[in-house]
N, C-alpha and C positions, 0 to 999 in steps of 0.2 A: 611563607606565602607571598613572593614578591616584595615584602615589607619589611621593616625592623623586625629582628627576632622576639623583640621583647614586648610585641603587638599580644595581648591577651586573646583567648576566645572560648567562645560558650558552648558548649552543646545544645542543638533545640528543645532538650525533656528541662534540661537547666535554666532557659532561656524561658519557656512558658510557664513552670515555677513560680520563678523569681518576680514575672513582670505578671502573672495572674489573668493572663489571654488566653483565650482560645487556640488553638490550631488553625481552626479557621480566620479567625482574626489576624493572625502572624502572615497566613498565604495572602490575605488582603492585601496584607501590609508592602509584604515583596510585589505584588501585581501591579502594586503602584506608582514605587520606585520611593518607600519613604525609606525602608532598611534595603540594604543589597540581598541580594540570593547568596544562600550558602553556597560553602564550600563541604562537599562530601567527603569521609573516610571510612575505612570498615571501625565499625565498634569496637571498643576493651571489652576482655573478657568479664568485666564488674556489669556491664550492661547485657544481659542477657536477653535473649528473644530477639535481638537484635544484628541483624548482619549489618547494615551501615545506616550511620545517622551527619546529617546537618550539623556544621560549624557557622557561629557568628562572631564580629567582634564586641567584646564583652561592652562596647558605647554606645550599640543597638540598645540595652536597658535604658541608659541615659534617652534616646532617642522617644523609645515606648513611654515614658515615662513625661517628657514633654507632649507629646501627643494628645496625654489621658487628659493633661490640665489646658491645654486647646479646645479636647471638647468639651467639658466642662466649662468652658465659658460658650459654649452653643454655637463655636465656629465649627463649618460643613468639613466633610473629609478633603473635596476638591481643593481646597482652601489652604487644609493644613496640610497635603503634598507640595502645594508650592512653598510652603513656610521651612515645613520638616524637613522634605525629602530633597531630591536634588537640587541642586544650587540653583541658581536662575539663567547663570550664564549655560545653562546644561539643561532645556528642560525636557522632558518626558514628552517621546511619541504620541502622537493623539489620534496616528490609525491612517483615515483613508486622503486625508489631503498630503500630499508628494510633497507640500513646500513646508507643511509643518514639521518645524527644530525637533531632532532626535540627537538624545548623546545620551545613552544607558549608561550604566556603571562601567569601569574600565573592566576586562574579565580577568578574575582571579587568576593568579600567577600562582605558582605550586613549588611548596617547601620540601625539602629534605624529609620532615617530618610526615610527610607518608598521605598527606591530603592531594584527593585524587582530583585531577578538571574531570568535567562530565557535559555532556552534549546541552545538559539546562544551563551551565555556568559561562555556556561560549556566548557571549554579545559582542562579539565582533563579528563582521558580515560571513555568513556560508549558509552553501545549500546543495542539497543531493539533486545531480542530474539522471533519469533510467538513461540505456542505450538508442532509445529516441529523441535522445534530448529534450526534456520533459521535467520540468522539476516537481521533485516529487516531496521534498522536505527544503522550507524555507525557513530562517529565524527575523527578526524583526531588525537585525544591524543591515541586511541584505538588502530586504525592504524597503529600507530609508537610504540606504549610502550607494545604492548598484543599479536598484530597477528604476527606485524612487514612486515605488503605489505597491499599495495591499497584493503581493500577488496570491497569498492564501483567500484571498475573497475569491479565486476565478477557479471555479469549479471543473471545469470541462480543462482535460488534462491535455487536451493538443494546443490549448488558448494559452496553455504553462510554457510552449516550447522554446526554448532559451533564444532561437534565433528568430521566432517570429516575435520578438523583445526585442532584440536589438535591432529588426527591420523597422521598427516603430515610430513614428514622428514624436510618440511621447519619450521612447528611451535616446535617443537621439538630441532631442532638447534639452535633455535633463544631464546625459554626459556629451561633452563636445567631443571627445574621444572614442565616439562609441564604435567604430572600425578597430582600434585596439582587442577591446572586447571580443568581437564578433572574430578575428585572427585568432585570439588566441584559442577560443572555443574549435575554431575550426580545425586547429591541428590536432586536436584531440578529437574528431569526429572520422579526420584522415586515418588513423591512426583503424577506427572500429570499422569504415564503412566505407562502399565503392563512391566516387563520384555519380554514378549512374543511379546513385538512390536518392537524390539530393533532392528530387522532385517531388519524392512521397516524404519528406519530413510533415510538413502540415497541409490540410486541407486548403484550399483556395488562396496557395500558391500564384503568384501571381507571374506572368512572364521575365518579368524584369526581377523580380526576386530569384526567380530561379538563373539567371543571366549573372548576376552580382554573387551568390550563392557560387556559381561554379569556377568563378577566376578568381573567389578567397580559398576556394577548396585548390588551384593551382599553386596560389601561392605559401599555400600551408607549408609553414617548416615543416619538418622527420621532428619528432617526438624521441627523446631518449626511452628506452623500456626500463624506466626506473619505477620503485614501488613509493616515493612520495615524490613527486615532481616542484620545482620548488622557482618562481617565477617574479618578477618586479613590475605591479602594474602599478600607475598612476591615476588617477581618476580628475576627470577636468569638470569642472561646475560649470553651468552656462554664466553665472556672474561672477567668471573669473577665479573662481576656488580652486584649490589640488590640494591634494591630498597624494597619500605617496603609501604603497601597501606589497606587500611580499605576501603571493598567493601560492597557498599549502594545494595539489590538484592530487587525488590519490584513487587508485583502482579498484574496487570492489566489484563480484559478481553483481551484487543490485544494481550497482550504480556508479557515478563519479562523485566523489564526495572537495569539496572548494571550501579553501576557507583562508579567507584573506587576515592579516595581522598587520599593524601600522607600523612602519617603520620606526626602528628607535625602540619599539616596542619590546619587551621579554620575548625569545622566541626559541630557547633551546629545550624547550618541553613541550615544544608542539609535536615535532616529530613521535616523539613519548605518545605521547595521546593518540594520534592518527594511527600508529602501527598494534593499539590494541584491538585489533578489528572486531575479533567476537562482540566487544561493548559497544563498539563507534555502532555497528551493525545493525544491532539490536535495538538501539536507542533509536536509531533512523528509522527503523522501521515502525516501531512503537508509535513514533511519530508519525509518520509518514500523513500526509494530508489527503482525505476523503476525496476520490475521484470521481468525478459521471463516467464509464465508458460503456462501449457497445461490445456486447457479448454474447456469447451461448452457454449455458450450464446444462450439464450433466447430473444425475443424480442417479446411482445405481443401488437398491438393497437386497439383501440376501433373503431368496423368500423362504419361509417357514424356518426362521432363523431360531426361534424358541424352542419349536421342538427337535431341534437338529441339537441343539445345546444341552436339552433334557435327554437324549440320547446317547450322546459320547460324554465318556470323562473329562473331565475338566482339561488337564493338558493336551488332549487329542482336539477338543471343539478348536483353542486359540490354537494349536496347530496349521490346523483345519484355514480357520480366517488372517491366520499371519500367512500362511503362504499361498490364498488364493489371490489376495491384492498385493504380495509381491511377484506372484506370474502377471499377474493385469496391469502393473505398476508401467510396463514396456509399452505397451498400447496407448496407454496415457503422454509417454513421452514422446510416443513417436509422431502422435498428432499433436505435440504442444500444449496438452492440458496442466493448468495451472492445479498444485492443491487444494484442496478445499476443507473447510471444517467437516468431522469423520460425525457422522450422524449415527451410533450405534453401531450395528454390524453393517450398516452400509457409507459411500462415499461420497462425496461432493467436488467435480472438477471441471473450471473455468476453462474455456477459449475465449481469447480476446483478440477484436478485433483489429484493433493496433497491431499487435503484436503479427497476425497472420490472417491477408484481407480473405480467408478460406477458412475463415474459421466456424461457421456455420459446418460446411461437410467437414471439417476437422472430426468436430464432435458427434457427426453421425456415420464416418469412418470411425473413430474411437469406438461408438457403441456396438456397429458389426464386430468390428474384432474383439471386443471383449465377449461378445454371444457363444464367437467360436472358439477361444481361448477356454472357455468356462464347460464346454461339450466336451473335449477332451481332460480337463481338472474334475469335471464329475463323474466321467468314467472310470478316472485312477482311484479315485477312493472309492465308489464300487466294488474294482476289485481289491480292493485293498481291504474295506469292512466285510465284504460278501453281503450288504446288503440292496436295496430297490431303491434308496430312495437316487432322487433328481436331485441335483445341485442348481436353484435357478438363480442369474443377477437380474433382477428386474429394473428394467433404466426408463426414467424419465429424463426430456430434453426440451426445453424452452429455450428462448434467447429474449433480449431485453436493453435496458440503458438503467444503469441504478451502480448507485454509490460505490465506490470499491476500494477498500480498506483492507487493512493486514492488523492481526492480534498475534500476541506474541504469550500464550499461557503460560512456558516456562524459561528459561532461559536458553534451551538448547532447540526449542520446536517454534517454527513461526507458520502460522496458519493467513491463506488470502481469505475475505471475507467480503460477500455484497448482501444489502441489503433490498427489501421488497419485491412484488410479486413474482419478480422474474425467475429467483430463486423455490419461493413459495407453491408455485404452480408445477414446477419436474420435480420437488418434492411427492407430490400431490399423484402426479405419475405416476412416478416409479411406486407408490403406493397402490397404484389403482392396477395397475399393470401384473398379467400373471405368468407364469411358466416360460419367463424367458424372454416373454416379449419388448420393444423397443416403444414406446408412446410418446410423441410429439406433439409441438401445439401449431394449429392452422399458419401461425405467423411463424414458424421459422422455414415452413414449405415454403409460403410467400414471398419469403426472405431471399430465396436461395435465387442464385445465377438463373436463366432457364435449360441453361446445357445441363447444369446441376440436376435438375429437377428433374431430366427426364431419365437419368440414368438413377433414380431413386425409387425403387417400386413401393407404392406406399396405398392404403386403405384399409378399409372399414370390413369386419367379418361380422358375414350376417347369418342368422338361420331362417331356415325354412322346410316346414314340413320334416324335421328330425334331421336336417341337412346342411351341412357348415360348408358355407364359401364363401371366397373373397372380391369385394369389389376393390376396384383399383381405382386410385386419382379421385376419390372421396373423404368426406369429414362426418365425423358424430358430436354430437352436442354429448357431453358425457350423462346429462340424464337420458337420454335416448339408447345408448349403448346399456344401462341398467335396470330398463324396464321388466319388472318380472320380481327383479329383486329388491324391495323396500330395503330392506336392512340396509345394504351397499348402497339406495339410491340418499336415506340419508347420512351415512357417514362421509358422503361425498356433496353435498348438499354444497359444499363453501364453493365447487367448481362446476356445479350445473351445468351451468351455459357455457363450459370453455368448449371451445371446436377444436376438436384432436385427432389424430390418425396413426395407423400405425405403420412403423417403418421395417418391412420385410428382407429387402435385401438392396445389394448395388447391381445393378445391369454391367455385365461385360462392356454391349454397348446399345447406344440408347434406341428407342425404337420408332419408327419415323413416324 
């Protein structure tokens, strides 16, 4: 592990045994910086139920062991990290002030004997950049030694974007080299993107940034097409500091993933580490830090899904539903929808508007084509069963600003995820909505370009006198759309007053 072979170490089920702590009390302990963070391996077979468990060095009990007779004499925990835990000349991060002293544990270095690094065990600086240059995953060596501030406090994910950091009077102070920085980023920006896009990296862009911006994008070195890119940067302190780092830059579909190592440092297991991408991947995302952005969601289900299931045999129903969202799956991609958590028999799919500033008609282009995609897939089972019924997807469609996260349930499936109403509400649609129909809410009409708007035919069906028609360019408050029928008006009671419409078709062309 980097050390003398003849270094001991403990198992964590050994380790909270022997010292009579908690689990929780040991992750305290690591939070603090009075023991180091493990080092992970997969289990012995003697350990069963277990796929992989935490290593310590067997001094950590010595360490737990002083701790217990600290508090015992009624000294605070704050107290006894600075006594216990790291040295003084090293001390612990304390967050949101840039000038306060960070020097974590050096990061585990990796023995022969089969003990794995893992993206918890890296404290030396890295962080996942998406294609927008955007960080999306930060560690706390990054933090302190690169940006120098919280950047996981900054919620709104274009305020992450790596070059409106290094435009910054605050990053700029804090490194004197920080044109270094800002070169090197840029040849790997050459590398994804036109000059001609340099304008739309962040909002309120400013002249002169976008002027500075285009003649580092000139002077961009060519980028080898290599799979981990391997680089020598120095880092200048304003009172005079260097520091001196050989920066690992490696390509992933998510993202670029950085990670700096110090010179002198162990570094012929990095490369090891980086090229395991399923794990690096996974763990990034796992991680990945909760975004604000602006979107539209999608929410399509399968109506009369129970008794279509009560009707066919078991392997003909999942027939049935594995290949009607593998025909719609094409529709999805072709407007850019993101996945989403699979609600039952029905689905859930993001546009964001980062990603495509059309993302509003993305998702109400998305919804047409799946209406008509689904006319043809219920005719073929039709004739396929010889029987009547309809196949309908019923889609709700909201848009919004709320959190946006990734969950990873298994190892091999990663799901996007946002939370609140914006989601809650084209749930609520697609619920309410029947035989096919399309249900929007007043604010993503709103929302839309006006060239958008007029080439969207959209309204309210009304009756009268035993007679159904359509007004156009109107709204219903959803109890008003279910007067007549109590039952629906309160299973729908949570969205009363939302103002909805429904969306019919697209206009060839729009109408004057």
């Amino acid at each position: 592990m980097g050390e003398s072979s003849s270094r001991k170490w403990i198992d964590s089920k050994e380790l909270l045994y022997k010292s009579a702590i908690s689990r929780a009390t040991l992750n305290n302990y690591i939070k603090l910086g009075i023991i180091p963070r493990p080092v992970v391996k997969r289990a012995v077979q003697s350990q069963k139920g277990t796929k992989k468990i935490g290593y310590f060095p067997e001094t950590v009990l010595d360490t737990i062991s002083e701790i217990k007779k600290l508090k015992g004499k009624g000294k605070p925990m704050e107290v006894i990290a600075r006594e216990v835990g790291v040295p003084a000349e090293e001390p612990v991060y304390d967050g949101p002030d840039r000038r306060s002293p960070v020097a974590p544990p050096a990061p585990v270095e990796i023995s022969e004997g089969g003990l794995r690094l893992t993206l918890d065990e890296i404290t030396t600086p890295a962080y996942l950049l998406n294609y927008q240059f955007e960080i999306e995953w930060i560690n706390e060596g990054a933090e302190r030694s690169i940006f120098g501030k919280p950047i996981r406090s900054i919620r709104d994910v274009e305020f992450r974007n790596v070059f409106r950091l290094f435009l910054s009077w605050e990053f700029s102070h804090f490194v004197k080299n920080w044109e270094d920085f800002l070169s090197y980023h840029m040849a790997f920006y050459k590398v994804k993107m036109e000059r001609g896009q340099l304008g739309q990296l962040y909002t309120g862009m400013s002249g002169r940034e976008t002027e500075y911006l285009e003649g580092a994008y000139d002077r961009a070195k060519e980028m080898p097409s290599e799979k981990i890119y391997r680089h020598r940067v120095d880092i200048e302190g304003d009172a005079g500091s260097r520091e001196e780092y050989f920066v690992y830059t490696t390509f992933f579909r998510e993202g670029m993933f950085f990670l700096y190592v110090r010179a002198g440092r162990a570094q012929e297991r990095i490369a090891e580490f980086l090229s395991n991408r399923e794990t690096v991947v996974r763990d990034l995302l796992q991680q990945r830090l909760p975004t604000l952005v602006s979107f539209s969601v999608l929410v399509a289900d399968l109506q009369n899904s129970v008794r279509i299931c009560a009707e066919l045999p078991p392997e003909e129903y999942f027939e049935l539903i594995n290949s009607m969202w593998r025909i719609l799956e094409e529709s999805f991609r072709r407007f850019n929808g993101i996945y989403g958590k699979r609600i039952g028999d029905g689905v859930v799919y993001y546009f964001l508007k980062k990603q495509d500033p059309d993302y509003l008609m993305n998702s109400i282009n998305c919804a047409l084509s799946i209406r008509a995609r689904m006319e043809d897939f219920s005719n073929e089972w039709k004739v396929r069963k010889r029987w009547l019924n309809d196949l309908f997807l019923n889609i709700g469609i909201n848009e919004g600003q709320e959190y946006f996260s990734t969950t990873t349930p298994s190892s091999t499936n990663i799901e996007f995820t946002a939370l609140g109403d914006t989601i809650n509400y084209a749930s609520r649609l697609s619920n309410l909505a029947r035989f096919g129909t399309i249900l929007t809410t007043k604010n993503v009409i709103n929302h839309l370009a006006e060239e958008d708007r007029r080439v969207v035919r959209y309204g309210i069906r009304k009756t009268s006198e035993q007679r159904e028609f359509f007004v156009e360019n109107v709204f219903s408050r959803v109890d008003d759309l279910l007067k007549g029928n109590d039952t629906w008006r309160q299973r729908f009671s949570d969205i009363a007053t939302l103002p909805v419409t429904e969306i019919t078709e697209r206009r060839a062309v729009a109408p004057k």
